[in-house]
C-alpha positions in Angstrom: -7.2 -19.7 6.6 -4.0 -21.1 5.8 -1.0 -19.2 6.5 1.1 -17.3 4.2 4.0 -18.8 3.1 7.4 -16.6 2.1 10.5 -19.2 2.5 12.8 -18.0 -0.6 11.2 -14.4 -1.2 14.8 -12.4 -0.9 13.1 -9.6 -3.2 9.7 -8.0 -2.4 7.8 -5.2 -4.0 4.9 -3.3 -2.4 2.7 -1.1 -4.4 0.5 1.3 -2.4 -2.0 3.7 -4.6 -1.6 6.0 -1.7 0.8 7.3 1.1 -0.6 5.1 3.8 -1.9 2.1 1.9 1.9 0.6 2.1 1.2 0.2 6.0 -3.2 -0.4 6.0 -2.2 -3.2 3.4 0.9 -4.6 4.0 2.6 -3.8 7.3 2.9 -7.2 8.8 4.0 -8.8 5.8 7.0 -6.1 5.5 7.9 -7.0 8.9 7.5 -10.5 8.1 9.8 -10.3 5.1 12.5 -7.8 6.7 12.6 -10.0 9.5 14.1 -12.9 6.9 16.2 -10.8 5.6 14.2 -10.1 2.2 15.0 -6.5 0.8 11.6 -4.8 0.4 11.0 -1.9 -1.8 7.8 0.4 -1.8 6.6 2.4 -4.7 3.6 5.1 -3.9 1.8 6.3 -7.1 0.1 9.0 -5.9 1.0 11.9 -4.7 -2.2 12.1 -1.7 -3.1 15.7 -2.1 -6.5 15.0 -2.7 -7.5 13.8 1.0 -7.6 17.6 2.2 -7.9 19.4 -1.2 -10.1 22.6 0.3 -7.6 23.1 3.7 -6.0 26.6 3.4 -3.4 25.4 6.1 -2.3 22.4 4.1 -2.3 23.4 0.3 -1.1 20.9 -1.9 2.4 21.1 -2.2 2.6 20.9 2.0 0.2 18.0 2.1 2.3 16.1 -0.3 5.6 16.8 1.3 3.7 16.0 4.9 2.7 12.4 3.1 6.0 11.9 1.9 7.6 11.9 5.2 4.8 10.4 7.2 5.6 7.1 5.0 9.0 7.6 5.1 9.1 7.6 8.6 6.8 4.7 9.4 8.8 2.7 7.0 11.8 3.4 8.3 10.4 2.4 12.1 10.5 -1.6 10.2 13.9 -1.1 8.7 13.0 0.6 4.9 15.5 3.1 4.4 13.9 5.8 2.0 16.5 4.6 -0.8 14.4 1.5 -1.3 11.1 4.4 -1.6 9.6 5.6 -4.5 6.9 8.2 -4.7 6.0 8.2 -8.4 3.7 11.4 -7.6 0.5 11.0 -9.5 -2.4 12.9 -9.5 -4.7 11.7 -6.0 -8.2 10.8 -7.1 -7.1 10.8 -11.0 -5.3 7.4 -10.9 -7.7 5.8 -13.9 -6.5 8.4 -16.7 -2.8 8.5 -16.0 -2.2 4.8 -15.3 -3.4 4.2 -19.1 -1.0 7.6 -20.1 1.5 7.3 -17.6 2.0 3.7 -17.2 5.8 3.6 -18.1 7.6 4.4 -13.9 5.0 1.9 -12.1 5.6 -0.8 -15.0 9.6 -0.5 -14.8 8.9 -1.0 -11.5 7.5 -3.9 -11.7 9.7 -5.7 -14.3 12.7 -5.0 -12.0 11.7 -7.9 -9.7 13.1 -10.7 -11.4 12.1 -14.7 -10.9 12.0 -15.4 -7.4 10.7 -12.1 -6.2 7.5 -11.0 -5.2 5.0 -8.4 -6.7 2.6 -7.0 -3.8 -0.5 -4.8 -5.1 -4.2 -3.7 -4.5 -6.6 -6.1 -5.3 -9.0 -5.2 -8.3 -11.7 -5.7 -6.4 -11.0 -2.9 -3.8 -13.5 -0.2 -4.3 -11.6 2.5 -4.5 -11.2 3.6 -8.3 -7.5 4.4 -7.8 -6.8 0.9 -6.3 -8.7 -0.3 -9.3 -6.4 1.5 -11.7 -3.5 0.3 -10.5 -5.0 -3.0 -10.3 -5.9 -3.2 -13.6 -2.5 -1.5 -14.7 -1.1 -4.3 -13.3 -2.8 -6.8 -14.7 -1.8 -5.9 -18.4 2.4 -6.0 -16.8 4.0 -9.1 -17.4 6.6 -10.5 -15.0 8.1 -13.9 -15.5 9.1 -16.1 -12.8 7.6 -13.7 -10.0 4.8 -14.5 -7.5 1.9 -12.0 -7.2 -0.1 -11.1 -4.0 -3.3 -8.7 -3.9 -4.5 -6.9 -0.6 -7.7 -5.8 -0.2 -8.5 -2.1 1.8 -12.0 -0.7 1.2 -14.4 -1.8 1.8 -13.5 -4.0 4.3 -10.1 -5.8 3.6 -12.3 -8.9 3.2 -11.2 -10.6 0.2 -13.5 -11.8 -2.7 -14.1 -15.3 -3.3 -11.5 -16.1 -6.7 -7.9 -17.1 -5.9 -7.0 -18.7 -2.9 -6.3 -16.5 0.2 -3.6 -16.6 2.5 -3.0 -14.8 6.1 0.0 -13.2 8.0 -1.2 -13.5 11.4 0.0 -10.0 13.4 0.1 -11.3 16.6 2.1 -9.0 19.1 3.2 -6.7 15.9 -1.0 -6.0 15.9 -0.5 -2.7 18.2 2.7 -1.3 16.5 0.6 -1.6 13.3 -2.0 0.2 15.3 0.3 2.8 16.1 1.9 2.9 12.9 -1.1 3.6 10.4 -1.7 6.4 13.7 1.6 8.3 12.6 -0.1 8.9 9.4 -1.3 12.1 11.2 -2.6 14.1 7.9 -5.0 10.6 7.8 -5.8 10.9 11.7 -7.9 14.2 12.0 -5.0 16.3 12.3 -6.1 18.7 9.5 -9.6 20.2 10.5 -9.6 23.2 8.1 -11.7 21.2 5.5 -14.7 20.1 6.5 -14.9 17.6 3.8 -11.5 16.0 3.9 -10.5 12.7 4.6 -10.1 11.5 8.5 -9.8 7.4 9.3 -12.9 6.7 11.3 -12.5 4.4 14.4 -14.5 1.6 13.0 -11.9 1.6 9.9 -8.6 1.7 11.9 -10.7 -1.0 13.4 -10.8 -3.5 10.1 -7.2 -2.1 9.3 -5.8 -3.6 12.3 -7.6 -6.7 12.5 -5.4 -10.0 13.8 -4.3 -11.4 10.2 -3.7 -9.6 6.8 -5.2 -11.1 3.9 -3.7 -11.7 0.7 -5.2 -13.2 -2.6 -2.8 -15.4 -4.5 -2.5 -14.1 -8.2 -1.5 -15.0 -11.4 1.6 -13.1 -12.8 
């Protein structure tokens, strides 16, 4: 696995479908960039409300807020003030109708990273639907001059076989990523009024945190 290279990037975009994905998908890289002095902006599409939707202690307009500042303050642990933080606020779970009605925030978005920058987005292969709609969304933006990565989170953050993959090895940042996607505490178990929402399982904080984060070369 070769390693990923970022000399030049002074201008990064990361795209998360969902207020956690930013940190499962990309936290090493962030760190990576910050650390050369890149400025890195984060949009969130959704708004997450879905992941506890029948939890009388956490209606929706308290679970979104809770997301909200459970990214906020994991980003700003690795230096991203909430300025450079968008939360676009689409509906969780119903990505594939309003990114084809809706597309115009997440596209602006987009073309605001000019040549030289870089574009970081779920991969269309994830299996989540709402990865795949923004994936797709994506697809269909245009961006001259900018270079496009694609990260991978369900199944398994192994990435499929077309485009050539490259790795940011975590190294000693591999338990503050650990304990980062852990702040997510909405994600963590800490609702248990619904007994069918969302809770990350051992085995997939496990794949989250594995020793390199894979990215898939694009075309823009």
């Amino acid at each position: 696995m070769r390693p990923l290279r970022l000399d030049g990037v002074s201008d990064a975009l990361i795209i998360a479908p969902h207020p956690d994905d930013e940190a499962i998908g990309a936290y090493g890289l962030i760190r990576t960039l910050k650390a050369k002095g890149a400025r890195v902006r984060i949009v969130v599409v959704a708004d997450g409300a879905a992941s506890h939707a029948a939890s009388a202690r956490w209606p929706q307009t308290r679970l979104v807020a809770e997301r909200r500042r459970e990214t906020l303050l994991a980003m700003l642990r690795i230096g991203i003030p909430a300025s450079d933080i968008r939360f676009l606020g689409l509906p969780d779970g119903h990505l594939t109708a309003h990114c084809v009605s809706n597309p115009r925030a997440l596209t602006r978005a987009v073309k605001s990273v000019v040549g030289g920058g870089l574009i970081v987005s779920p991969d269309a292969h994830d299996a989540h639907p709402d990865h795949q709609a923004v994936a797709k969304l994506l697809a269909r933006t245009r961006s001259p001059g900018t270079r496009r990565l694609a990260y991978l989170v369900w199944p398994d953050r192994t990435p499929p076989r077309t485009g050539p993959t490259r790795g940011v090895s975590l190294g000693a940042t591999r338990g503050a990523k650990r304990a980062a996607i852990c702040r997510y505490r909405t994600q963590m178990g800490a609702i248990t009024d619904d007994p069918r929402g969302f809770s990350i399982s051992r085995g997939e904080l496990a794949a989250f945190t594995r020793p390199v984060e894979l990215f898939r070369e694009v075309g823009p």
